[in-house]
Backbone bond lengths (Angstrom), bond angles and torsions (degrees), N, CA, C in turn:
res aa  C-N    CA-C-N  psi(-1)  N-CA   C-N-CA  omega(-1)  CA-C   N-CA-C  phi
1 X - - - 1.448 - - 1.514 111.30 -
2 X 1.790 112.86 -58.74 1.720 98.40 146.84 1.350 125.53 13.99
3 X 1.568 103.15 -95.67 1.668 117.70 -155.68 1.098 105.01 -65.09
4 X 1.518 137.66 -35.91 1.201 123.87 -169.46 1.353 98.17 -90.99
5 X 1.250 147.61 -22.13 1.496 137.65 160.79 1.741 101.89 -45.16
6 X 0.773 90.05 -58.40 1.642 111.76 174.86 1.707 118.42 -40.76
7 X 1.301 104.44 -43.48 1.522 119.77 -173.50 1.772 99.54 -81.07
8 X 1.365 114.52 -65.10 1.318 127.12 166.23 1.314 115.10 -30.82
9 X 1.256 143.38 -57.58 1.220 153.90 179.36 1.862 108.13 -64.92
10 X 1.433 108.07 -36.44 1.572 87.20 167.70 1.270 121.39 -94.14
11 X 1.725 120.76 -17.29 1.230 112.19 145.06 1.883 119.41 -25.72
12 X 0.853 83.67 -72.58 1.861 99.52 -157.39 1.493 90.72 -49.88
13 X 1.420 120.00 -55.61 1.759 109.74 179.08 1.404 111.99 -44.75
14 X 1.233 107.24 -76.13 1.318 117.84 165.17 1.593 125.47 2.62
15 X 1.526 92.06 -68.21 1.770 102.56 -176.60 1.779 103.21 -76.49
16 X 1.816 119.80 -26.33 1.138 103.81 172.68 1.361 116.82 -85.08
17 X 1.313 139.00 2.68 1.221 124.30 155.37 1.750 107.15 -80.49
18 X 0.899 135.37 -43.98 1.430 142.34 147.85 1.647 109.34 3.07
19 X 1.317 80.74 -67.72 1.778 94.63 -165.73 1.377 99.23 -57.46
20 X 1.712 104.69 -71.71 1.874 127.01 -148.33 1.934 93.36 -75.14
21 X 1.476 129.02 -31.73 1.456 105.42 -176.37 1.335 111.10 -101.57
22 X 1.657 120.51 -56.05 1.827 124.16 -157.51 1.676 75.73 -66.38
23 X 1.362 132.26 -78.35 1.249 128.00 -136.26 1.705 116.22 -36.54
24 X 1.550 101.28 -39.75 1.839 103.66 -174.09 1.552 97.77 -88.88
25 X 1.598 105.55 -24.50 1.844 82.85 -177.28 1.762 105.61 -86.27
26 X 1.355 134.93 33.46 1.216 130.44 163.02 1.411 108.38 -120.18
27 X 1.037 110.25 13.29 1.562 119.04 171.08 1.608 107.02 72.97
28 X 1.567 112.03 45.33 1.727 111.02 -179.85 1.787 84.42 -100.01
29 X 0.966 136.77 109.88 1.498 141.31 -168.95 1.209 77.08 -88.72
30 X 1.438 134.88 -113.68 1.305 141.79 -164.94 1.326 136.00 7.83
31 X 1.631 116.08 -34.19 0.711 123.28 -178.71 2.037 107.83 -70.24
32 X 1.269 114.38 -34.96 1.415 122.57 -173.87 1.256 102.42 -98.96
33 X 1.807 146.65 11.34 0.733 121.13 96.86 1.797 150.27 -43.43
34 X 1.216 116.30 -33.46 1.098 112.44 -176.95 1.366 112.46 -99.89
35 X 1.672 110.28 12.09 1.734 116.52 159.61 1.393 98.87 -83.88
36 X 1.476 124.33 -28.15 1.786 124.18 -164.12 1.340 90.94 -68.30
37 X 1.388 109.14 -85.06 1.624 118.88 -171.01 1.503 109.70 -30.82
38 X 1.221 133.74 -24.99 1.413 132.49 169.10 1.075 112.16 -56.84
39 X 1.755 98.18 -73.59 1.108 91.40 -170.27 1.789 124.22 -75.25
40 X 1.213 143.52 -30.33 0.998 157.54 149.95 1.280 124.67 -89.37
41 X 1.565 122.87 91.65 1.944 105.66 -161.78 1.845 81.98 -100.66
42 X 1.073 134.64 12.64 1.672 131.07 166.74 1.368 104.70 -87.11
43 X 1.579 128.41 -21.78 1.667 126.25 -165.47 1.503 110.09 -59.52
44 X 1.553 101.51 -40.26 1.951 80.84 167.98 1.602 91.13 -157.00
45 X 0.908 123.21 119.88 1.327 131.76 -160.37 1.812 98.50 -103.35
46 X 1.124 116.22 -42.72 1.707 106.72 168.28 1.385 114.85 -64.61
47 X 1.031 141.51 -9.01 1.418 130.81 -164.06 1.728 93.68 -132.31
48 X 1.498 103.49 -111.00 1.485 115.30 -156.40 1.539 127.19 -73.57
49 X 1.379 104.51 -11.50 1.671 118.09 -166.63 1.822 84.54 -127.66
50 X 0.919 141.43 45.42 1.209 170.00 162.26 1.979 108.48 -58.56
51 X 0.870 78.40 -102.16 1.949 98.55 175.31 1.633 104.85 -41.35
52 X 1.293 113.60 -44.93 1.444 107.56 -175.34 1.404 113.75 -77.83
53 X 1.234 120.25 -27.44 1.634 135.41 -154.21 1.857 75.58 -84.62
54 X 1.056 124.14 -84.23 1.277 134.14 165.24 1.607 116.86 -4.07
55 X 1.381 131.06 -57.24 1.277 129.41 156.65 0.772 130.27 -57.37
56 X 1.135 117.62 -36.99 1.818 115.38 179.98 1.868 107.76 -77.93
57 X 1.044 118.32 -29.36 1.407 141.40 146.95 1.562 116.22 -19.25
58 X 1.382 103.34 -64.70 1.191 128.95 -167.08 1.788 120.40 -96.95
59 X 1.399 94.92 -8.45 1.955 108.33 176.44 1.076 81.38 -76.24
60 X 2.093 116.65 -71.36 1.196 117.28 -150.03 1.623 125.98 -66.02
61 X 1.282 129.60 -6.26 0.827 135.92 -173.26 1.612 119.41 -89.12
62 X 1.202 100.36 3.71 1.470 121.69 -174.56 1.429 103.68 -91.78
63 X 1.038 140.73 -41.26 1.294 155.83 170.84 1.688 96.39 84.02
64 X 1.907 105.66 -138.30 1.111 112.35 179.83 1.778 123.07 -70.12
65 X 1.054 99.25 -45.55 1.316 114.42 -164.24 1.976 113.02 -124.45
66 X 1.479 105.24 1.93 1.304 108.18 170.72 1.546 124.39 86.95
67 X 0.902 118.20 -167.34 1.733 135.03 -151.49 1.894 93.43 -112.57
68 X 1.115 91.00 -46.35 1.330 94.87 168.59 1.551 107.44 105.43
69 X 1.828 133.29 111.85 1.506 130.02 -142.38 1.649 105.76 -40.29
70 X 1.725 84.83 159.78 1.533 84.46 -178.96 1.627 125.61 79.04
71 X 1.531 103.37 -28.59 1.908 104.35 -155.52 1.496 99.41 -84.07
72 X 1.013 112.71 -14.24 2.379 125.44 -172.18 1.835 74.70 -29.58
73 X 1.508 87.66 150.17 1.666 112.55 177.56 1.608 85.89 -142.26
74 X 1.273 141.20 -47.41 1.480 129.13 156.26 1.424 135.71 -15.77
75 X 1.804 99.64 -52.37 1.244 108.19 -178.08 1.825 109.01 -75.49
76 X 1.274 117.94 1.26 1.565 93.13 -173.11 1.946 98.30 -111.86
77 X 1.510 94.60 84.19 1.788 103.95 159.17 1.465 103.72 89.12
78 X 1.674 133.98 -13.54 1.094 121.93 151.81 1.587 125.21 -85.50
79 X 0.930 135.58 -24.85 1.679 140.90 160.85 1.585 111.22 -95.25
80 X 1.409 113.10 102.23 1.296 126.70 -179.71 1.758 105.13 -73.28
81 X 1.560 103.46 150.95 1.641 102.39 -174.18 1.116 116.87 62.54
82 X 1.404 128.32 49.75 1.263 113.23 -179.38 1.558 147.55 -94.11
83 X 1.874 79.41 -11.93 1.405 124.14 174.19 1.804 123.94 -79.63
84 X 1.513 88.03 2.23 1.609 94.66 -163.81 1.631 110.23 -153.51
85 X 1.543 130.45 -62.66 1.411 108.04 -171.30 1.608 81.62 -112.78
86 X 1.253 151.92 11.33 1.396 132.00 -162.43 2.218 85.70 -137.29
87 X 0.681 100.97 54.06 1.975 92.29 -160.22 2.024 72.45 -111.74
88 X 0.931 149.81 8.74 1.461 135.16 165.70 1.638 119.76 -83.82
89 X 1.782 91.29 -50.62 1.655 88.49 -179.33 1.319 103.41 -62.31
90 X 1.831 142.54 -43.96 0.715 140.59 -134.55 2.247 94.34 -76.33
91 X 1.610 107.80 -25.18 1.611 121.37 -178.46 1.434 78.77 -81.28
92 X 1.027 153.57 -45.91 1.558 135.64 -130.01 2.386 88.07 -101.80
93 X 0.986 127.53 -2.58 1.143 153.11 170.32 1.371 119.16 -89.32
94 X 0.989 126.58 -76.84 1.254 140.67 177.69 1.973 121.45 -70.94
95 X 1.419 86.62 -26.05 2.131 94.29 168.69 1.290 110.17 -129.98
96 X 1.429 117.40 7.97 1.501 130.83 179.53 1.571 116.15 39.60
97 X 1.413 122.00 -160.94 1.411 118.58 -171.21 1.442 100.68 -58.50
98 X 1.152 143.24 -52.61 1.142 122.28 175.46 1.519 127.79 -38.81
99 X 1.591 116.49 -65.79 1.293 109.36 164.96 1.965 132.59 -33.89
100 X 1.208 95.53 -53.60 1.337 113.04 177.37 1.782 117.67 -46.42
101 X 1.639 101.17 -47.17 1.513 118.13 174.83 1.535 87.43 -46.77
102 X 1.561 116.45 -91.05 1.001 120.53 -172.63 1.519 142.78 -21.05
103 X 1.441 101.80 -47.10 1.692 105.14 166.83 1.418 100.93 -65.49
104 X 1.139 141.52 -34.90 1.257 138.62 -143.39 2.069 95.07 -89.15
105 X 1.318 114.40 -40.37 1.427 134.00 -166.43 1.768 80.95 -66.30
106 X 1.248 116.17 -76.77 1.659 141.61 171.57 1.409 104.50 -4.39
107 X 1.293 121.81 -58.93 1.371 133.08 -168.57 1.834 105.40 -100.54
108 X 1.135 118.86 -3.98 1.557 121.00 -163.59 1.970 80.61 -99.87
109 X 1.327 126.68 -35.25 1.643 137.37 -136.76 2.208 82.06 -94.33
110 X 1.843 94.59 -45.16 1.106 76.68 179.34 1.942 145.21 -96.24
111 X 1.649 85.76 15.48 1.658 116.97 137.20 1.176 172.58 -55.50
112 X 1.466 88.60 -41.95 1.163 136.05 176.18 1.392 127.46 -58.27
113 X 1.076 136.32 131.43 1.516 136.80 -179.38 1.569 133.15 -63.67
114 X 0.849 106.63 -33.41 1.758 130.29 -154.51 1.677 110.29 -119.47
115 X 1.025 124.10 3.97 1.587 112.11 -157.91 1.610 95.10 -104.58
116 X 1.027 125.18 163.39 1.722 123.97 -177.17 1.319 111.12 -111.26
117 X 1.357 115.05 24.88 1.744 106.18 179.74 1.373 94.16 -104.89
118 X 1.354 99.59 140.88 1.773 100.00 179.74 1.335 127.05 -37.00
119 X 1.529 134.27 -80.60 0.690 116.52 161.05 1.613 172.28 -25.98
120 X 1.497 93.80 -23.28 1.604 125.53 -153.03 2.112 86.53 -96.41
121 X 0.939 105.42 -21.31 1.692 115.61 -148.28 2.328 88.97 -84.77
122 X 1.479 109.01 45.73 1.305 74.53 -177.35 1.749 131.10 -107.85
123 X 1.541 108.71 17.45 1.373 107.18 175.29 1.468 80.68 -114.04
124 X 1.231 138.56 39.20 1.809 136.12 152.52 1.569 100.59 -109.04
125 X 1.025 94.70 -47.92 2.386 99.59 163.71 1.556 86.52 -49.77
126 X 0.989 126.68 -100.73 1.384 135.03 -121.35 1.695 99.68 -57.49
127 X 1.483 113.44 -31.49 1.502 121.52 -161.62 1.374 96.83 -85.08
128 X 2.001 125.61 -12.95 1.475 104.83 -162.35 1.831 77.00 -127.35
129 X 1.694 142.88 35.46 1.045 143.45 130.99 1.426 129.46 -23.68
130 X 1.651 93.74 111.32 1.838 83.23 179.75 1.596 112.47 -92.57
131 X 1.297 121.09 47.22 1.523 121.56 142.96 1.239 91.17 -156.49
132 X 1.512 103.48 170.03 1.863 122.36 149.43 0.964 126.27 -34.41
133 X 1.715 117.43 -47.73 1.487 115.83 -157.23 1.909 100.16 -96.39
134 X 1.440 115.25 -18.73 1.205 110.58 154.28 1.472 137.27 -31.10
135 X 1.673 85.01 -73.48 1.876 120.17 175.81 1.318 98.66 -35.24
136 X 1.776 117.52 -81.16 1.657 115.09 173.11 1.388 134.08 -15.78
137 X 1.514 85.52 -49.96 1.974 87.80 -157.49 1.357 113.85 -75.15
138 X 1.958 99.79 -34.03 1.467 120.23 172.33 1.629 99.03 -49.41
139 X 1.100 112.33 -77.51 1.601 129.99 -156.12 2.023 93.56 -51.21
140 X 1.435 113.08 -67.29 1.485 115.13 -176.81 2.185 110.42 -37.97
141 X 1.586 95.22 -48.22 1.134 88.90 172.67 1.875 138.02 -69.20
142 X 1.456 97.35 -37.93 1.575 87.39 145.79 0.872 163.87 -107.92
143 X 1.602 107.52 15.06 1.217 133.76 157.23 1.817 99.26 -63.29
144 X 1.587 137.04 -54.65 1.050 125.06 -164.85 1.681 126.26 -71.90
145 X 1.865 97.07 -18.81 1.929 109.34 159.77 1.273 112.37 -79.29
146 X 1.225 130.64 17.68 1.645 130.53 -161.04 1.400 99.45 -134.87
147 X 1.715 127.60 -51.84 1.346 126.97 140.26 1.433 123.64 -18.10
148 X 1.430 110.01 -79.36 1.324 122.50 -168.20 1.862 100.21 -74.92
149 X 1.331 138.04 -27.95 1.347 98.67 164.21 1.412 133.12 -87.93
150 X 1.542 95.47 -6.64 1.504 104.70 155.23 1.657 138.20 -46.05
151 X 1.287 91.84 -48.22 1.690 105.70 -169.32 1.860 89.28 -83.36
152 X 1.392 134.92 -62.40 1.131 124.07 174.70 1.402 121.41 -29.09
153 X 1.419 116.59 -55.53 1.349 98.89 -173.50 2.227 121.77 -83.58
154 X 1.703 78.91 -10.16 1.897 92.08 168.54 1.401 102.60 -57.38
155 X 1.608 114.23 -46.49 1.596 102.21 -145.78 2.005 87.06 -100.15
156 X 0.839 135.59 39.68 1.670 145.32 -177.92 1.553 95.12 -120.05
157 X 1.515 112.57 -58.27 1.737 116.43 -167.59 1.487 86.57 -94.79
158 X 1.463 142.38 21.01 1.557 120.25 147.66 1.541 100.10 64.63
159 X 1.471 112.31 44.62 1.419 114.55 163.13 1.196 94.86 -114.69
160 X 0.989 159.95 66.18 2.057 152.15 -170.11 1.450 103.31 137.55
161 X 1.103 108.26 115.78 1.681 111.31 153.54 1.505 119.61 -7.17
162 X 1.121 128.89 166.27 1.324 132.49 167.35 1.608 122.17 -73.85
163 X 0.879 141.70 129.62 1.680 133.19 -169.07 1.850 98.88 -126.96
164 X 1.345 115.62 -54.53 1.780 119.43 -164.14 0.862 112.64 82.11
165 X 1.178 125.12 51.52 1.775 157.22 137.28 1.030 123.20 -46.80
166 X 1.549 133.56 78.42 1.417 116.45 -173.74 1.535 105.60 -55.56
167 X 1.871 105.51 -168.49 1.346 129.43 -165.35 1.354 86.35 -107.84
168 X 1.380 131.35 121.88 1.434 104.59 159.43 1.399 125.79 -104.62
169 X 1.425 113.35 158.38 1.357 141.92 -153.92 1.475 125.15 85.77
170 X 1.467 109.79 -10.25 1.696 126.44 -150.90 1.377 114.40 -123.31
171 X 1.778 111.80 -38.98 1.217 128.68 170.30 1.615 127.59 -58.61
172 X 1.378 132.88 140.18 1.285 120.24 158.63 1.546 139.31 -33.87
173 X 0.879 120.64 107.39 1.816 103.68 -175.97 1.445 113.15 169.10
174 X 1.401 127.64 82.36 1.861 104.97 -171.99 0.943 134.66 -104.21
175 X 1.997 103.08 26.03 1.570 100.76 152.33 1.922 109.35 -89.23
176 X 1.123 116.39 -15.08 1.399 133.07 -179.24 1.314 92.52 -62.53
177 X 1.704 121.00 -76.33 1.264 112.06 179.70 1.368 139.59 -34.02
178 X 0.884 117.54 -61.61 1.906 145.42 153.46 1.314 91.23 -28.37
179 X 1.331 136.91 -80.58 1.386 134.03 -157.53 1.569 113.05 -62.09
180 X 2.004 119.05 -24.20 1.320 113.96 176.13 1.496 106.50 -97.91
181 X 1.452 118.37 4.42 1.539 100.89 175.45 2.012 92.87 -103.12
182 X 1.187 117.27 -29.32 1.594 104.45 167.48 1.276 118.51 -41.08
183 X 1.790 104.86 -45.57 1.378 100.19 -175.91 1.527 126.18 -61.21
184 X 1.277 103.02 -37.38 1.786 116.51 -177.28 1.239 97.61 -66.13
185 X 1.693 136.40 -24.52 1.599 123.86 -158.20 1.770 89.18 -93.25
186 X 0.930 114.37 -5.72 2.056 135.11 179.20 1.968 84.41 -83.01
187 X 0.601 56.12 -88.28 2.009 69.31 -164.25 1.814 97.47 -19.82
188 X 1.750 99.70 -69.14 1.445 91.97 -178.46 1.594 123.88 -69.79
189 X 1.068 129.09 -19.83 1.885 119.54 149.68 1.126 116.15 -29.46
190 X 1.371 114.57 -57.48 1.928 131.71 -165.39 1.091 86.10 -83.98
191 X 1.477 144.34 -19.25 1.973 115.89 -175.11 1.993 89.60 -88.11
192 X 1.479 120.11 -29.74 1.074 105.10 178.43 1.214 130.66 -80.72
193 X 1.426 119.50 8.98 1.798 116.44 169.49 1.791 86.79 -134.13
194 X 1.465 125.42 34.31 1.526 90.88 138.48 1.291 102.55 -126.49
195 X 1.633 102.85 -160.17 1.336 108.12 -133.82 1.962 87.10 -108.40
196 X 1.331 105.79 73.68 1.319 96.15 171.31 1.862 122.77 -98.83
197 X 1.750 104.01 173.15 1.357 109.62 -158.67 1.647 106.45 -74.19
């Protein structure tokens, strides 16, 4: 257990020298912009830390219970992308912390192990799979909608760098869409030939 703690850990250096030295000395600028705006999304708010300064702008302004649907004053020309990788603050605004809980529960339910609504049940699919290559595809697939609404709503509340991660199910895009409701009609095939309770 050691070595691979061991192995893991120079990975991770590894990729952070990755990031913080080759990346700016090959001239990927962007990338140390979107370490600034992390870490400081106030450092220059007209120019480069812009979009982020702007979200957090636009969570908080939502208060408890929101603006009320439809009412976002963010979304019109001050929060860029709003239709696509930034479309959370613009819910976290308009249904406020409440809303926000909710999407967040929404996408946690359809993760989740234990719950009995069809869908929601998908590392209980994957674990009660009647083959191997089932189990995988189930598990890879919601592990990869659980990833990606993870990192979306990290890099919205300015916990993670910026990536351009849509939201999925919520975001603009309808080959994106199409491709995450294929996946769920994948998931539910495999909940219908295994052997669940």
């Amino acid at each position: 257990k050691g070595s691979h703690l061991l192995l893991i850990g120079m990975g991770v250096l590894i990729l952070g020298i990755i990031i913080l030295v080759v990346f700016p000395a090959l001239g990927f600028d962007y990338v140390n912009t979107r370490l600034m705006s992390w870490q400081d999304p106030e450092a220059d708010i007209q120019g480069k830390t812009y979009q982020t300064y702007q979200s957090l702008v636009t969570i908080g302004s939502g208060g408890l219970f929101g603006q009320g649907l439809g009412n976002s004053r963010q979304k019109y020309s001050y929060l860029p992308v709003t239709e696509n990788d930034f479309i959370f603050p613009v819910i976290c605004e308009e249904l406020g912390f409440v809303g926000a809980v909710l999407v967040i529960l929404l996408f946690a339910v359809l993760i989740w192990r234990r719950f009995v609504i069809l869908i929601v049940r998908g590392f209980y699919i994957a674990s009660n799979a009647p083959d191997k290559f089932g189990m995988l595809l189930c598990a890879g697939i919601v592990i990869q909608l659980g990833v990606q609404a993870f990192l979306n709503i990290a890099v919205t509340t300015n916990a993670i760098p910026n990536t351009g991660v849509s939201l999925p199910f919520i975001s603009y895009g309808g080959t994106a869409l199409i491709m995450q409701l294929g996946e769920v009609g994948i998931v539910l095939n495999i909940s219908r030939k295994a052997a669940l309770e």
